[in-house]
C-alpha positions as CSV (number, residue, x, y, z in Angstrom):
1,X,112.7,76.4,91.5
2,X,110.6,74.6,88.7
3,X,106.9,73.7,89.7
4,X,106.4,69.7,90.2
5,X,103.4,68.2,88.5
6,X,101.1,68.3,91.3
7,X,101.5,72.1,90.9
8,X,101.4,72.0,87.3
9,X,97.9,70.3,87.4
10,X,96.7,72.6,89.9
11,X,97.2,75.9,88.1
12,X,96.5,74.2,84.7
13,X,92.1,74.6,85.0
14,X,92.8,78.5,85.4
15,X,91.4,80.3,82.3
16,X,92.2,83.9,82.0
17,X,89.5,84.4,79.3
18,X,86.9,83.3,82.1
19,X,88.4,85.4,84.7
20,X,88.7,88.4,82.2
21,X,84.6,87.8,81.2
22,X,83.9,87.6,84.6
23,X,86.1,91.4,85.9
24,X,84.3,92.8,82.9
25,X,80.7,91.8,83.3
26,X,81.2,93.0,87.3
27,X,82.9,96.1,86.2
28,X,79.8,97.6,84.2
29,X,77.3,97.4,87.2
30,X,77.9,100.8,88.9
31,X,78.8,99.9,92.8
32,X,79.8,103.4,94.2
33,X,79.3,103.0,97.9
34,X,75.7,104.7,97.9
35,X,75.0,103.2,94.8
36,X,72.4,100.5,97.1
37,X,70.6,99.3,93.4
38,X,74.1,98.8,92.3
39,X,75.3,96.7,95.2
40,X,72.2,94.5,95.1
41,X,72.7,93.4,91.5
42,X,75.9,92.8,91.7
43,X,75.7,91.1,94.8
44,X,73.3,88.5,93.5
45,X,75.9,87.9,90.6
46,X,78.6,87.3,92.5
47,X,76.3,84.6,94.7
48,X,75.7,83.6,91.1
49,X,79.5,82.9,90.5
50,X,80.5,81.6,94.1
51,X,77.8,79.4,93.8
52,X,80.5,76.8,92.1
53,X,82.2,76.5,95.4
54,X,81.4,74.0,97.9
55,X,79.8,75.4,101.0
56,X,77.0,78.3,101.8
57,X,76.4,82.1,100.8
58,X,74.9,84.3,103.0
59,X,74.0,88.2,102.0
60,X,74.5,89.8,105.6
61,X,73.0,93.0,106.6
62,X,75.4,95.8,107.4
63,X,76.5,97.3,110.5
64,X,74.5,100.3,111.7
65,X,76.5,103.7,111.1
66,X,76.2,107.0,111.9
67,X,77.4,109.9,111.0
68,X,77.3,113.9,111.9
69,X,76.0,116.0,109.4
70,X,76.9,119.4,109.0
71,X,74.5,121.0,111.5
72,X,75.8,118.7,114.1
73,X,73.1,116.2,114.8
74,X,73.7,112.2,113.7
75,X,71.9,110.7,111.2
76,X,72.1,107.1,110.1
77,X,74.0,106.2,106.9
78,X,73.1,103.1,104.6
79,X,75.1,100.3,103.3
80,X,74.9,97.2,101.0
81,X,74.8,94.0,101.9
82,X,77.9,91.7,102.1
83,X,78.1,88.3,100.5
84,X,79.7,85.4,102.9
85,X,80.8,82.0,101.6
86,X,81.6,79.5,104.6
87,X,83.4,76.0,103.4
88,X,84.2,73.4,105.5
89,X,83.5,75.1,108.8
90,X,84.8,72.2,110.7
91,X,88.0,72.0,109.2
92,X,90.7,72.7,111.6
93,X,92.8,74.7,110.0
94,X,90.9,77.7,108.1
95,X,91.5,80.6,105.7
96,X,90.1,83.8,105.5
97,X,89.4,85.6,101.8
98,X,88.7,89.1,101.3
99,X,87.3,91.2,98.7
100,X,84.7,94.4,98.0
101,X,82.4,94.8,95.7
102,X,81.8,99.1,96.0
103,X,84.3,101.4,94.2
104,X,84.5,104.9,94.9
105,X,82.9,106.0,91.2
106,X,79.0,107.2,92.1
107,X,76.5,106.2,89.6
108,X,76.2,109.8,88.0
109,X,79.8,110.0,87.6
110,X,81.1,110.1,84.1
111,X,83.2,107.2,84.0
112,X,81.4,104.0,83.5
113,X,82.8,102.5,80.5
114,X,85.7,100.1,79.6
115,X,88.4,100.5,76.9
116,X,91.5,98.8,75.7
117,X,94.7,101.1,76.0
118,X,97.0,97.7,74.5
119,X,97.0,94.4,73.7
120,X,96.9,93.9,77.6
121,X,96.0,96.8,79.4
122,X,92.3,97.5,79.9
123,X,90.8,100.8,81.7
124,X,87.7,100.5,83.2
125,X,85.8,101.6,86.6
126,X,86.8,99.2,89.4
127,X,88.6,96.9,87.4
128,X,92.2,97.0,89.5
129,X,90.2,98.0,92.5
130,X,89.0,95.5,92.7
131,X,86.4,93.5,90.4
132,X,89.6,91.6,88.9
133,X,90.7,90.9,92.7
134,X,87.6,89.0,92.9
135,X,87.9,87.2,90.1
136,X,91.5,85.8,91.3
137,X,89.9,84.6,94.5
138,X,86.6,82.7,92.6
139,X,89.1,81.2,90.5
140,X,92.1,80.6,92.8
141,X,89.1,78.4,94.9
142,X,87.9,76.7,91.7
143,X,91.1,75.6,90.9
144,X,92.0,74.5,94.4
145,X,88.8,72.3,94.9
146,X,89.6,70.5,91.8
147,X,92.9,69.1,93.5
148,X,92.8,66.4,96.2
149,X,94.3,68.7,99.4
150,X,91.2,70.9,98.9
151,X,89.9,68.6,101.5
152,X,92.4,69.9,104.5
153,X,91.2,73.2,104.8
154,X,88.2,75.4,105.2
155,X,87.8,78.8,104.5
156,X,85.4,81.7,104.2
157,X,85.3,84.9,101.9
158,X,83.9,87.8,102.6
159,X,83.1,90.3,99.8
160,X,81.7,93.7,101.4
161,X,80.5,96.4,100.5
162,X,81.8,99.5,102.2
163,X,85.5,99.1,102.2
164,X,86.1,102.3,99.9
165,X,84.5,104.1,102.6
166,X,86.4,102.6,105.4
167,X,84.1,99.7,106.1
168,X,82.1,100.5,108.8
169,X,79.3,98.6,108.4
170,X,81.8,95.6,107.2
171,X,84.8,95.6,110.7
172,X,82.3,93.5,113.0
173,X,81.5,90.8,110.2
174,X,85.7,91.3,109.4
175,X,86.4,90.6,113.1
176,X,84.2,88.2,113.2
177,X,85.5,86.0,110.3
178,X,89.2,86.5,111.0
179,X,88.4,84.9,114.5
180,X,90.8,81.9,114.8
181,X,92.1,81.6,110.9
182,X,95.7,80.5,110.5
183,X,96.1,83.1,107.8
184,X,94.4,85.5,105.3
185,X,94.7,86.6,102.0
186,X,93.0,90.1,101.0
187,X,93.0,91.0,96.8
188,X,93.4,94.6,96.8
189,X,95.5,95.7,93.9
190,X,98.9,95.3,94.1
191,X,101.0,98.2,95.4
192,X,102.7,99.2,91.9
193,X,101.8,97.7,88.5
194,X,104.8,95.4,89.0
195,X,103.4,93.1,91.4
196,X,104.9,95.4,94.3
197,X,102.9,93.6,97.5
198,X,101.9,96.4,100.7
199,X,104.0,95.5,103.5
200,X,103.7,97.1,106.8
201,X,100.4,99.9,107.1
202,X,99.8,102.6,109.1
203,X,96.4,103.1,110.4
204,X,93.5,105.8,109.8
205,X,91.1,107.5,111.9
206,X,87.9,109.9,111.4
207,X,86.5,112.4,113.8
208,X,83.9,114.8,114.0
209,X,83.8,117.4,116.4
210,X,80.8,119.1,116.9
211,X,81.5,122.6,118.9
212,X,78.4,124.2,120.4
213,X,78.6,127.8,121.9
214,X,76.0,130.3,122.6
215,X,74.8,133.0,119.9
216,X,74.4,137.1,120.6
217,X,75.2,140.4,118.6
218,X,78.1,140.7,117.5
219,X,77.4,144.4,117.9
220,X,75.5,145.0,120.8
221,X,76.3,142.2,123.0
222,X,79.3,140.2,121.7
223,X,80.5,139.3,125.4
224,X,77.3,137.4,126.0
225,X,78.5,135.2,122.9
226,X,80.8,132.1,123.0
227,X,82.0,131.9,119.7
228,X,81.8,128.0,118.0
229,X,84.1,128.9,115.0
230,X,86.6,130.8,117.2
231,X,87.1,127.7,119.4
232,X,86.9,125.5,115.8
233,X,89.8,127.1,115.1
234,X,91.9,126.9,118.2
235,X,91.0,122.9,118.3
236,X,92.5,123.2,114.7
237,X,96.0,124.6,116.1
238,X,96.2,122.6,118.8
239,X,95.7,119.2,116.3
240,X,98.2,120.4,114.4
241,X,100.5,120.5,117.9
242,X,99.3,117.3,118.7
243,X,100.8,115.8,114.8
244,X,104.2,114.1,114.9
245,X,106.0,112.3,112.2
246,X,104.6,108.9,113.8
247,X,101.0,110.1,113.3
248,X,100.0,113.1,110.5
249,X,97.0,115.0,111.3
250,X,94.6,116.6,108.7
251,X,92.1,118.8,109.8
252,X,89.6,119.0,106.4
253,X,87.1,121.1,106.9
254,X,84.7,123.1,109.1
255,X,81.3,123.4,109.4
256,X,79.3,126.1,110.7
257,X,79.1,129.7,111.3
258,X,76.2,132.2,110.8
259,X,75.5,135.7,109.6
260,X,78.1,138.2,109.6
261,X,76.2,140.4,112.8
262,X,76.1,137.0,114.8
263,X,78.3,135.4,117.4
264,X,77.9,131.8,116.0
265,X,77.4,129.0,118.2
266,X,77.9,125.7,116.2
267,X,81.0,124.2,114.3
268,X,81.7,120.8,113.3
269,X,85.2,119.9,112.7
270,X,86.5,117.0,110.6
271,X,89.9,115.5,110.6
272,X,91.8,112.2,109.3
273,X,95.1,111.1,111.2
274,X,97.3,108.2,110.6
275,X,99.0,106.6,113.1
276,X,101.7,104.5,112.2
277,X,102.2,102.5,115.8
278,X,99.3,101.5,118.2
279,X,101.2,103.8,120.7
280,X,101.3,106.8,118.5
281,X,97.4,105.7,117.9
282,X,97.1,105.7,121.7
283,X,99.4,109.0,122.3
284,X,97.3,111.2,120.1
285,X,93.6,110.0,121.9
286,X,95.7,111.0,125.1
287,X,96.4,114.1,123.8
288,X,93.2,114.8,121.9
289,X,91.1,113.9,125.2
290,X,93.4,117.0,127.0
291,X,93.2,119.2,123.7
292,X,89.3,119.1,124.2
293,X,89.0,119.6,127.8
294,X,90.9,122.3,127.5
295,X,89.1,124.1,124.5
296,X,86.1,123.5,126.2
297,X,86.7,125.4,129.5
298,X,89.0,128.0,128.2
299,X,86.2,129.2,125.8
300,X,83.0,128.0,127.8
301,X,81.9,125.2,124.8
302,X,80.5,121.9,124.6
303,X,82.5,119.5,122.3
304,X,81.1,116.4,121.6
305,X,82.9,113.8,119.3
306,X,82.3,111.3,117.0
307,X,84.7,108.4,115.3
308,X,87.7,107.4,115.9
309,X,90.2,105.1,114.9
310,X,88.4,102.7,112.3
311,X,91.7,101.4,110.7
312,X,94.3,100.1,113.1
313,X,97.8,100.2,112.4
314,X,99.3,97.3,110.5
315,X,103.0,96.1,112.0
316,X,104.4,92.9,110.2
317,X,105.1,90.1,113.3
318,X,106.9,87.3,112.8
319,X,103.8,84.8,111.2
320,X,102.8,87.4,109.0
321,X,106.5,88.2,107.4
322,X,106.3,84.4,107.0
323,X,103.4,84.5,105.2
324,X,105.2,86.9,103.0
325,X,108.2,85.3,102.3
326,X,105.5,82.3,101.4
327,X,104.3,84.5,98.6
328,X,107.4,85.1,97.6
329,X,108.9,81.6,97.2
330,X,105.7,80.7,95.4
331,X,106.2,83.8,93.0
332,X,109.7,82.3,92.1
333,X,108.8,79.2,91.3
334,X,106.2,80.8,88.9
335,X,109.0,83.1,87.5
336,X,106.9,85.9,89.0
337,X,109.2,88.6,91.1
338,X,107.6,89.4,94.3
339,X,109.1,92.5,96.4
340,X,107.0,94.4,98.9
341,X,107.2,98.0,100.6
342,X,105.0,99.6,103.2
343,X,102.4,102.0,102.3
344,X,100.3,104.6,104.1
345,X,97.2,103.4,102.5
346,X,94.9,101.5,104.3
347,X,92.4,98.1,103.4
348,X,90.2,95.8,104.9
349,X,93.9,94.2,106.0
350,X,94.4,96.4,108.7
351,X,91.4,95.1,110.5
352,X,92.6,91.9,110.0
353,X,96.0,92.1,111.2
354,X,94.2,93.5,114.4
355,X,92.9,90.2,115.5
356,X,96.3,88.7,115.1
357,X,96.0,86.8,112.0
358,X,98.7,87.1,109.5
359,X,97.6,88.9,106.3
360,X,99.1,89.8,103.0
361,X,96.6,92.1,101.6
362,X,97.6,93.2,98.1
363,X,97.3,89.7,96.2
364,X,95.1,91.4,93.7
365,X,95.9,92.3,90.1
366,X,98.1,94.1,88.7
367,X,97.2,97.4,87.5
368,X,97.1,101.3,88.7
369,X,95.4,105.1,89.2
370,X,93.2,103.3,91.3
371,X,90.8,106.1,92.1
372,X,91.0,108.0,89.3
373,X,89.3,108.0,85.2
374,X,92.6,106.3,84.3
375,X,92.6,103.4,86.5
376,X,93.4,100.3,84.3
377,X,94.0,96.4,84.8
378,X,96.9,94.7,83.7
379,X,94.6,91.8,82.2
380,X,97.4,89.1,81.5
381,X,97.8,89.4,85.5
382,X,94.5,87.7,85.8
383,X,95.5,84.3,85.3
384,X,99.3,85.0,86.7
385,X,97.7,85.8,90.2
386,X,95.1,83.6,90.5
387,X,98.3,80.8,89.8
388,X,100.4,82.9,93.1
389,X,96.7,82.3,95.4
390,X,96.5,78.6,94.2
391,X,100.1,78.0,95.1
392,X,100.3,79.8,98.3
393,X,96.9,77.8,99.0
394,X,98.3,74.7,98.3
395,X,101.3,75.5,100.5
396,X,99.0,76.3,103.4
397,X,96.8,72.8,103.3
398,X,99.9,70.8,102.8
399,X,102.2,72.0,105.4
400,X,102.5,74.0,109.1
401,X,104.2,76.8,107.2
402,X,103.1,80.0,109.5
């Protein structure tokens, strides 16, 4: 299948050395997630850059979040803004963008520079994940409001900026956003350097539990004393009874304890779990409700928790596999391969998919070790996946596809 000439003007106004400027000028502004000075600057570039879109930018305030710090008690944590770009709110059919702006690299952290590796292979901090995602969906929505079915559709972006951090502060706005779109598109990297799209996600949780007991002697008077780390450890075992190959538990670490002559009588445990199916999401809070009620009376404790499930599980349905195959078909007629396969990582996607809108959530670039000093961008992918968004975009506003 050969692009017609409607498509061939369409993709022509993409310019890779634009979109390779841009990824690069983003990617040397530190934005680890507590990098707040970071955030803002680049923030008000990217408003900068959006700015040649139709519509109106909004920076939002983020969520309030909380977390437990190691002595048990909850203290606020702080975010960056998030930048919004609403066009054509009264469209009736609309389309959700997603992109973030943080990266996990902190601003003391020793990689902050960019290099070539080969003629097309560039390493640099954020650059797969996902400051080139962002520049496919500014230039993707250039491109498509130069051609005359811009007009049928409306859409908003959202770029946030907590997403490598699980976007707390971010899921209301996400929810929000994704209310009533036909379909999304989110620009994470894709999964393998080929062009490997995620498929099907399993979901993520995070919980603190904070374990209080009472203190004595552990010499004269350890009876008196209801030990915190003792009944840490036996809410350990019994998570690890509660795992099952539908949802992995990993208890991480425990805070707490005292001096060696002391009964101590605080703990906090942290664990992660990932369900792969809402009901194994559902089975485990079940089980962990029992698992605590029992700890708590069979060693006379107070356990009080915090999180949960902030990542919901991500099935494929029936609209969002045909959003798949869309990418797909418009992949071939770019004589670009696109296969997918699920993954146990988890995005901004998962939210999505929640609210029932069909996502595909790896359109970013190409690239890999994401994460990591090495993480590079495959830069020719650039202009290649910014020319799969524009068709699939143009597929979306000219026909009832999903």
């Amino acid at each position: 299948m050969k692009l017609d000439p409607q498509q061939e003007a369409l993709i022509a106004p993409i310019e890779q050395d634009a979109m390779l400027a841009h990824a690069c000028a983003w990617s040397a502004i530190n934005t680890g997630t507590a990098n707040l000075d970071g955030l803002a600057e680049l923030a008000g570039k990217l408003a900068d850059a959006f700015a040649a879109l139709p519509g109106e930018i909004e920076l939002v305030d983020p969520a309030p979040v909380t977390a437990i710090d190691p002595d048990g008690s909850e203290v606020e944590r702080r975010f960056g803004q998030h930048l919004v770009l609403r066009v054509r709110p009264e469209a009736e059919r609309r389309l959700l963008f997603t992109g973030h702006m943080d990266t996990v690299f902190p601003k003391d952290h020793p990689f902050q520079d960019q290099q070539w590796l080969d003629a097309d292979t560039l390493n640099g901090p954020g650059l797969a994940d996902m400051k080139g995602g962002i520049a496919v969906i500014l230039h993707t929505l250039m491109a498509f409001e130069a051609s005359e079915h811009a007009p049928r559709i409306g859409y908003d972006v959202l770029i946030n900026s907590d997403e490598e951090t699980g976007s707390l502060a971010s899921a209301p706005l996400i929810e929000q956003l994704a209310q009533g779109k036909y379909a999304a598109l989110t620009y994470e990297p894709s999964a393998l350097p080929d062009g490997t799209l995620a498929h099907a996600r399993g979901g993520s949780g995070n919980y603190s539990l904070t374990v209080t007991g009472k203190s004595a002697h552990a010499g004269r008077n350890p009876q008196d004393g209801r030990n915190a780390i003792v009944a840490a450890a036996a809410l350990v075992l019994g998570l690890k009874q509660l795992q099952s190959e539908e949802c992995p538990v990993n208890p991480a670490k425990i805070d707490g304890g005292a001096a060696n002559n002391v009964v101590p009588d605080h703990a906090v445990l942290r664990f992660n779990i990932r369900p792969k199916s809402p009901d194994a999401a559902a089975q485990f809070e079940a089980g962990l409700a029992t698992l605590t009620g029992d700890i708590q009376q069979s060693h006379e404790v107070s356990i009080h928790r915090h999180g949960g499930i902030t990542r919901p599980p991500k099935p494929v349905d029936r609209r969002a596999q045909k959003l798949f195959d869309l990418v797909r078909t418009c992949g071939a007629s770019l004589g670009q391969e696109i296969g997918w396969q699920s993954s146990g990582g988890v995005c901004d996607g998962n939210n999505i998919a929640a609210t029932g809108v069909p996502v595909v959530d790896t359109m970013g670039v190409r690239g890999g070790a994401i994460h990591s000093r090495d993480e590079f961008m495959i830069v020719s992918s650039l202009r290649e996946r910014a020319a799969l968004s524009a068709l699939v975009l143009h597929k979306l506003a000219s026909g009832d596809l999903l």
